[in-house]
C-alpha positions in Angstrom: -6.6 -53.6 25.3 -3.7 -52.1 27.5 -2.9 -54.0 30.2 -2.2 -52.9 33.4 1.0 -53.2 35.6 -1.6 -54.2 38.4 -3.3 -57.8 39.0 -6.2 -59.1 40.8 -5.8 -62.0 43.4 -9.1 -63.9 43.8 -7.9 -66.4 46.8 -10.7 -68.7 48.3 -10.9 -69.7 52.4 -11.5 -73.3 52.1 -7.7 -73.7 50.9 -8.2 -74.2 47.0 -5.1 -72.4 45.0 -5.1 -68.8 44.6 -4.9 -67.1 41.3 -3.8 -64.1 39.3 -6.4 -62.2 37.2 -4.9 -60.0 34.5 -6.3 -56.4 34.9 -6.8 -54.4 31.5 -7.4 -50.5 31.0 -9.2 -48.6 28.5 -8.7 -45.1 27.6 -11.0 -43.6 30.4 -13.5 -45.0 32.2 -13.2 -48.3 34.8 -10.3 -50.8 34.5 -11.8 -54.4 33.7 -10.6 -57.5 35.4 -10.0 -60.6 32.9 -12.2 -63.7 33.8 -12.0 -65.8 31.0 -10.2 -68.0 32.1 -11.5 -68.7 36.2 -13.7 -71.7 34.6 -10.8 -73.5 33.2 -8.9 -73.0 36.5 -11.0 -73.1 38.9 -14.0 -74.8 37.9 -16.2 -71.7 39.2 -18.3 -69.1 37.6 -18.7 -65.5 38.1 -22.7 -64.2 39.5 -23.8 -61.0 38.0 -27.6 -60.8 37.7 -28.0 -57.9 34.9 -24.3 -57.7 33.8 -23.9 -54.6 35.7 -20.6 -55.1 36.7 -19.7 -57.3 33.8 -17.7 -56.1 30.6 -19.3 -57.9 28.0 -17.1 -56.5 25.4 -14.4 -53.9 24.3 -15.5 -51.0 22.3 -14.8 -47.6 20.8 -18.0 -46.6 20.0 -19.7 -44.6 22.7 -18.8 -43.7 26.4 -20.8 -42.6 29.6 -20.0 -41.6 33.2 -23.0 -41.5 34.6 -21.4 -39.8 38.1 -20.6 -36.9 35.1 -23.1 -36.7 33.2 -20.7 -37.4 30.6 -21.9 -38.9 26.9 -19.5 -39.1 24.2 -19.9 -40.7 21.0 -16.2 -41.7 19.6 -14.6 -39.1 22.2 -17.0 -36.2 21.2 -19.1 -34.5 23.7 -22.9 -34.7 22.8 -23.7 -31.4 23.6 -21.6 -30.4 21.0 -23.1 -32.6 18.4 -26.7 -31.8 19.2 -25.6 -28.7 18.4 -23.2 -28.2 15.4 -24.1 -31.5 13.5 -26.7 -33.1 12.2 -27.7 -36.6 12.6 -26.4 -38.0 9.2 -23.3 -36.4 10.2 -24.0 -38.4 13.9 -24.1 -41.5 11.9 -21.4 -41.2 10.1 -19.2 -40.8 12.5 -20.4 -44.0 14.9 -20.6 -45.9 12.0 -16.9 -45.0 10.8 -15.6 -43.7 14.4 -14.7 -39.4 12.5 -17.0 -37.1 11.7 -17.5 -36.7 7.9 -15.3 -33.9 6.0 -17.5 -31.8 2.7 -17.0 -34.1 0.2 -17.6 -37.0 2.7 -20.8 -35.4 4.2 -22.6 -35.0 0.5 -21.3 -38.3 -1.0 -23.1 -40.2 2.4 -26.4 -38.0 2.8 -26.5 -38.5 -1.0 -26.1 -42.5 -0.3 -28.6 -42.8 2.6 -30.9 -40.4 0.6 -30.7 -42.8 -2.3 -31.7 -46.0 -0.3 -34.9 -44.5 1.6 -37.7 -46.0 -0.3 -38.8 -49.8 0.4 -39.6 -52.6 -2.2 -43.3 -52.3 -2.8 -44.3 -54.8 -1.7 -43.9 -54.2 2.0 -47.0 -52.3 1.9 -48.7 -55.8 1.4 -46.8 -56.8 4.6 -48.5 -54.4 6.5 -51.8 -55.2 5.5 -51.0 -58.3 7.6 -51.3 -56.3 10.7 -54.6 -55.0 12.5 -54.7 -51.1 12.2 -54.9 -50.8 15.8 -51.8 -53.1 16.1 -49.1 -51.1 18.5 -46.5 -49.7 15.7 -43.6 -51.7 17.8 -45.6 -54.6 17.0 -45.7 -54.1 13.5 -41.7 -52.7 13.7 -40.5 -55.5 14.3 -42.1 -57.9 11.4 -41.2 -55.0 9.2 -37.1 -54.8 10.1 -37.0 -58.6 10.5 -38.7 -59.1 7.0 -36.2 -56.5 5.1 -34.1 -59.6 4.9 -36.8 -61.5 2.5 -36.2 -58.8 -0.1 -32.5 -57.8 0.3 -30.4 -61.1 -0.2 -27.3 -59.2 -1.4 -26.7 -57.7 2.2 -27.4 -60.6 4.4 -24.1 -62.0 5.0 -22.6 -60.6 8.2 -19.1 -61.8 8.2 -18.7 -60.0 4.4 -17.8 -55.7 5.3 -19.5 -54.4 1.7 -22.6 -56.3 2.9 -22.6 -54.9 6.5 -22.5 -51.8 5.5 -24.9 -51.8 2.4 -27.2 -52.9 5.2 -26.1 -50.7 7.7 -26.8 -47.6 4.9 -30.4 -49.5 4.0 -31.3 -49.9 7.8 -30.6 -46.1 8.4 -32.2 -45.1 5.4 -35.4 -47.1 5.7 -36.0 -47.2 8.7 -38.0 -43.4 8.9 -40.1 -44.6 5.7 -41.3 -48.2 7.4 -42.1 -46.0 10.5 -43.9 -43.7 8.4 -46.1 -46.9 6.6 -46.9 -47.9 9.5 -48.0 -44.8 11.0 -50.2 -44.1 7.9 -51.9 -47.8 7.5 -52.7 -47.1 11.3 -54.8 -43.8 10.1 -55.9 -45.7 6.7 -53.7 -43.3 4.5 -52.2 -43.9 1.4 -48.4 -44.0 2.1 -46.1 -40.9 1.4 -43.2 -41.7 -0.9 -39.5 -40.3 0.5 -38.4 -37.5 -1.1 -35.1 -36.8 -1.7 -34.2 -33.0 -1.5 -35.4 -32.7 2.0 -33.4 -33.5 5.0 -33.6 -37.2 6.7 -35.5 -35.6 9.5 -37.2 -32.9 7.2 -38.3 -36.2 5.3 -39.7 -38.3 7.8 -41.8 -35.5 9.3 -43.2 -35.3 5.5 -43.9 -38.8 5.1 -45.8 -39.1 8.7 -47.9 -35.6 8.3 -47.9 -35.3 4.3 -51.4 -36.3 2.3 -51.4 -36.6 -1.2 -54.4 -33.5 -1.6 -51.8 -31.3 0.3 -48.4 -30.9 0.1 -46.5 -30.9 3.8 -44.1 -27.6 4.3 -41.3 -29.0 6.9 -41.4 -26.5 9.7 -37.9 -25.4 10.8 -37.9 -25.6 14.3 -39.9 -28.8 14.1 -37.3 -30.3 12.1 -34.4 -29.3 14.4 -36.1 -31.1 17.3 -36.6 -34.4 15.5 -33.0 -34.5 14.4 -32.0 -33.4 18.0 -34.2 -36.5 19.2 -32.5 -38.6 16.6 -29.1 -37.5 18.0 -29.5 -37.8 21.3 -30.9 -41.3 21.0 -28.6 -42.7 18.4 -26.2 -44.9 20.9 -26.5 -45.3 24.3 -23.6 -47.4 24.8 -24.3 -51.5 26.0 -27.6 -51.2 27.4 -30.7 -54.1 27.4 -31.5 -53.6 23.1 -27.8 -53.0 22.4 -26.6 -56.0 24.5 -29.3 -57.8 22.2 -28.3 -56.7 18.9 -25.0 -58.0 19.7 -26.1 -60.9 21.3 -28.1 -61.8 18.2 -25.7 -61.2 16.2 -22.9 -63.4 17.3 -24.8 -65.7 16.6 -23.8 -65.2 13.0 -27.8 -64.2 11.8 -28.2 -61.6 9.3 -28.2 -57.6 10.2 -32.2 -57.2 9.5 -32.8 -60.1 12.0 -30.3 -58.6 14.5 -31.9 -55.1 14.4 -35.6 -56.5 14.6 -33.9 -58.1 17.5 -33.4 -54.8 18.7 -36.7 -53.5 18.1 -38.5 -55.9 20.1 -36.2 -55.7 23.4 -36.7 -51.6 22.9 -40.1 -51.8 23.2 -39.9 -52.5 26.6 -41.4 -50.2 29.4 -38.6 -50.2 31.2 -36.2 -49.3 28.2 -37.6 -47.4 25.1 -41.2 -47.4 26.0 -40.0 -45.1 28.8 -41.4 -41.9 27.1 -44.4 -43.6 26.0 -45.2 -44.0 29.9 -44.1 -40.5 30.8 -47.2 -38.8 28.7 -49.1 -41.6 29.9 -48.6 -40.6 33.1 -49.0 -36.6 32.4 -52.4 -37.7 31.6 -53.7 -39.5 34.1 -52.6 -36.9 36.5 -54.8 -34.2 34.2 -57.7 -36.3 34.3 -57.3 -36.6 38.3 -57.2 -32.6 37.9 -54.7 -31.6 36.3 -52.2 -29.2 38.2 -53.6 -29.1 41.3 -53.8 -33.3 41.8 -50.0 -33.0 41.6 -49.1 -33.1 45.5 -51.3 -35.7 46.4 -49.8 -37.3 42.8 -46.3 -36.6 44.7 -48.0 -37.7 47.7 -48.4 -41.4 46.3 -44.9 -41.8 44.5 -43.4 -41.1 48.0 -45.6 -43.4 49.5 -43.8 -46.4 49.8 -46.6 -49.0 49.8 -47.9 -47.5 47.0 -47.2 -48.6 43.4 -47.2 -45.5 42.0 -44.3 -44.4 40.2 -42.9 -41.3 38.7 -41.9 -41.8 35.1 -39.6 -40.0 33.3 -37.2 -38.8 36.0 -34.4 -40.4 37.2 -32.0 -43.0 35.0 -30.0 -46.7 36.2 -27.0 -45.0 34.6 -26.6 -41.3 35.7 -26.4 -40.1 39.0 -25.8 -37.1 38.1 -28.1 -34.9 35.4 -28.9 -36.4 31.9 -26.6 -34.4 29.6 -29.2 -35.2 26.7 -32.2 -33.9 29.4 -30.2 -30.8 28.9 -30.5 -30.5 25.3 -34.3 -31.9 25.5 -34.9 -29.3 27.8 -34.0 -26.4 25.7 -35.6 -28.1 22.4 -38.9 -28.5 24.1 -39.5 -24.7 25.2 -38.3 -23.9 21.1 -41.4 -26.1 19.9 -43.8 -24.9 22.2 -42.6 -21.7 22.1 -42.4 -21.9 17.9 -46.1 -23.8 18.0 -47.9 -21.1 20.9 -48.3 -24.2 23.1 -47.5 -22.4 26.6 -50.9 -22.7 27.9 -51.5 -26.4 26.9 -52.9 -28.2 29.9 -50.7 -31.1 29.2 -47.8 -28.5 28.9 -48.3 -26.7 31.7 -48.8 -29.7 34.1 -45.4 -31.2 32.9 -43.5 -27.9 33.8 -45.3 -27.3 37.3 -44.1 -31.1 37.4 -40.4 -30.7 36.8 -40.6 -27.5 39.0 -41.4 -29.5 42.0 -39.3 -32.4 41.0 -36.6 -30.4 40.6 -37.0 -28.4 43.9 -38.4 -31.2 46.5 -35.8 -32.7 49.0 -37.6 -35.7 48.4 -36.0 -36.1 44.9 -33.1 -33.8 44.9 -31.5 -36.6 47.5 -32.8 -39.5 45.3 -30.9 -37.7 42.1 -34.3 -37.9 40.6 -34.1 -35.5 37.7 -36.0 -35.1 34.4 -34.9 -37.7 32.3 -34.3 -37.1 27.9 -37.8 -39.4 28.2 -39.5 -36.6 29.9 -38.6 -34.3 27.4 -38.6 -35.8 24.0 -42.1 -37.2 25.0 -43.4 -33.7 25.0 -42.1 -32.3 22.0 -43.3 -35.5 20.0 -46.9 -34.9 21.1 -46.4 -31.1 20.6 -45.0 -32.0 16.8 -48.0 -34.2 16.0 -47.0 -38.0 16.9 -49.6 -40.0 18.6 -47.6 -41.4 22.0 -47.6 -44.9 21.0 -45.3 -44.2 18.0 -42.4 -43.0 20.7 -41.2 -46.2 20.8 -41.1 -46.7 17.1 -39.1 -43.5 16.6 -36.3 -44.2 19.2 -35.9 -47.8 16.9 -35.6 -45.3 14.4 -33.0 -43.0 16.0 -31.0 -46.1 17.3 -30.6 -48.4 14.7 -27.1 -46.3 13.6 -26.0 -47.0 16.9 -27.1 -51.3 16.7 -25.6 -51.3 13.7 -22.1 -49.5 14.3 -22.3 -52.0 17.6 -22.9 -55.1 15.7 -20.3 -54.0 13.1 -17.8 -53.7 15.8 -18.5 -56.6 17.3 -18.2 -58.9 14.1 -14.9 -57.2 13.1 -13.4 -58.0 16.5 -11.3 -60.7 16.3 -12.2 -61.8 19.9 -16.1 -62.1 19.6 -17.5 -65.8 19.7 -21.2 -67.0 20.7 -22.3 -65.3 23.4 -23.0 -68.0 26.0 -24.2 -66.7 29.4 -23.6 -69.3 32.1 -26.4 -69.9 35.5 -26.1 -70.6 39.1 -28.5 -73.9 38.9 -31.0 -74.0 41.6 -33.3 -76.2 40.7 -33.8 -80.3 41.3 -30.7 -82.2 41.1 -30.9 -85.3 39.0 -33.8 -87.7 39.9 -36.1 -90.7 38.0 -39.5 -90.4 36.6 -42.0 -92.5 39.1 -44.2 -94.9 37.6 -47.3 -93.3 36.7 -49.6 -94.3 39.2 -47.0 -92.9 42.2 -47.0 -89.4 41.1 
């Protein structure tokens, strides 16, 4: 950390001493004001309900300006990524801060390729589960129980075993998605094959049967890597702040990434896309198209708890740059798969149009989100709308790991250890039984 020239006063009116905070900078972005050590002088704590004006950490890894619509992952742009790399190259270069050169790009798709089956057994795992169980359900006793059958990679303060686990997390994860998309359907699992692509791959696995051979279509494949890239890190948000959270604890990386899962499957974090199509479709069986002003009607509606999913983000004020690339990918797969005239389809686009042209939600900064988007190119490519979730754990577990990684190397990190403003009973006696 640099610091800065500059410090913070914090002064108090009731006469206690003043004193001097040191301010740091990073290399763009907000300058942070060092709190450490207020406790130890002043006996006081800081309030922050939902960290959000709390650096919880220093990192290198990924970078937003939300009043931009800026993204960059290790300084680069992702525009430019979700265009002229792929997302093995996207890994690569969170998980070792460049982006890979020839030799370095075969030698780690050839590495990840080589770890994407699972130990067998984890198919009797899954019969565990109910078939209807919700995939994130059944996600996170899968990541979690990778640590029962990889012991070699469990210790987190050893580098060769974080990153054996870091290449058998990326790996793995599109075949345990894939299991449990099949054992939902009641069909036999499709083994990984190694000569396609890691997105070519997983679309095999989900959509493959063993009477008939899957042929990867191209345009299909280039919007689930997209997807992958575009969700891969998202800098310290609520599953991220987990995974780190977890893993300062000094647990193993399997536990830290199930961690991970489970906090992504909220609504309000990765089961955002899931509740976009849900949405789309109650407004089509209200009427599809023409319901959609009085559907506008009632998100404007202030007494009414109606909500409109899928537009609008905590972090940008400005457009999402990944909405951008969505955008564009989703019009390639309907286009590529004569889906136009879908109802669904059609009542998302007459949706955006008035989004995107209404006052009401031009003042509010209410556009499309990357949710509303990758939402309906996955139901356009095949996947059932509760396995959204389950694919974002897939697309983010590069970016938990890198984070976790970066966190354990640091030779700051501790425990994390929140602290409370206490508003409860102050200390009192238990009464006698009988005067309760």
């Amino acid at each position: 950390m640099n610091a800065s020239d500059v410090k913070a006063t914090l002064s108090f009116s009731d006469g206690s001493p003043s004193m001097d905070l040191p301010i740091y900078k990073g290399s763009i972005g907000p300058d942070v004001i060092d709190i450490r050590k207020l406790y130890g002088q002043t006996g006081k704590f800081t309030y922050d309900p939902g960290f959000l004006s709390t650096a919880s950490c220093q990192s290198a890894i990924t970078y937003i300006d939300g009043d931009k619509g800026e993204l960059l992952y290790r300084g680069y742009p992702i525009e430019q990524l979700a265009t002229q790399c792929d997302f093995l190259d996207t890994c690569y270069l969170l998980l070792y801060g460049e982006l890979p050169n020839e030799q370095q790009q075969r030698d780690f798709h050839k590495l990840v390729n080589n770890h994407t089956m699972v130990n067998e057994q984890m198919q009797f795992f899954l019969r565990g589960f109910r078939r209807d169980a919700h995939p994130m359900a059944v996600m996170t006793g899968l990541v979690g129980g990778l640590s029962a059958f990889y012991h070699d990679s469990t210790d987190i303060n050893n580098p060769k075993h974080r990153e054996i686990a870091a290449i058998r997390l990326i790996a793995k994860m599109p075949t345990l998605v894939a299991m449990a998309y099949k054992y939902s359907l009641g069909q036999p699992y499709i083994y990984p094959k190694n000569s396609l692509s890691y997105a070519g791959n997983f679309m095999r696995m989900m959509f493959a049967t063993p009477c008939e051979e899957y042929e990867p279509n191209d345009v299909l494949v280039r919007a689930m890597d997209r997807i992958f890239i575009l969700h891969a890190d998202h800098e310290q948000n609520a599953s991220t702040s987990t995974v780190r959270l977890c893993g300062s604890s000094g647990t193993n990386p399997f536990a830290a990434i199930a961690a991970g899962v489970a906090c992504l499957w909220g609504p309000s974090h990765g089961g955002a896309n899931e509740a976009c199509l849900n949405m789309l479709e109650e407004i089509q069986q209200m009427g599809g198209v023409e319901k959609i002003g009085e559907f506008i009607k009632q998100v404007k509606d202030k007494t009414s708890s109606v909500k409109l999913m899928g537009f609008g983000h905590r972090v940008y004020k400005n457009y999402d740059p990944r909405a951008k690339l969505m955008r564009e990918t989703c019009h390639e797969v309907l286009g590529a798969l004569g889906l136009e005239n879908d109802p669904l389809f059609k009542l998302a686009m007459a949706l955006e149009k008035i989004a995107l042209e209404d006052e009401y939600f031009v003042a509010r900064k209410l556009y499309p989100n990357v949710d509303f988007y990758s939402g309906i190119v996955q139901r356009a490519i095949g996947i059932p709308v509760s396995l959204f979730t389950a694919i974002f754990a897939l697309a983010r577990t590069v970016g938990w790991i890198a984070q976790l990684n970066e966190m354990i190397a640091d030779p700051e990190y501790k425990i994390g250890r929140p602290r409370q403003l206490f508003v409860g009973a102050e200390r009192r006696d238990v009464p006698p039984l009988d005067k309760r």
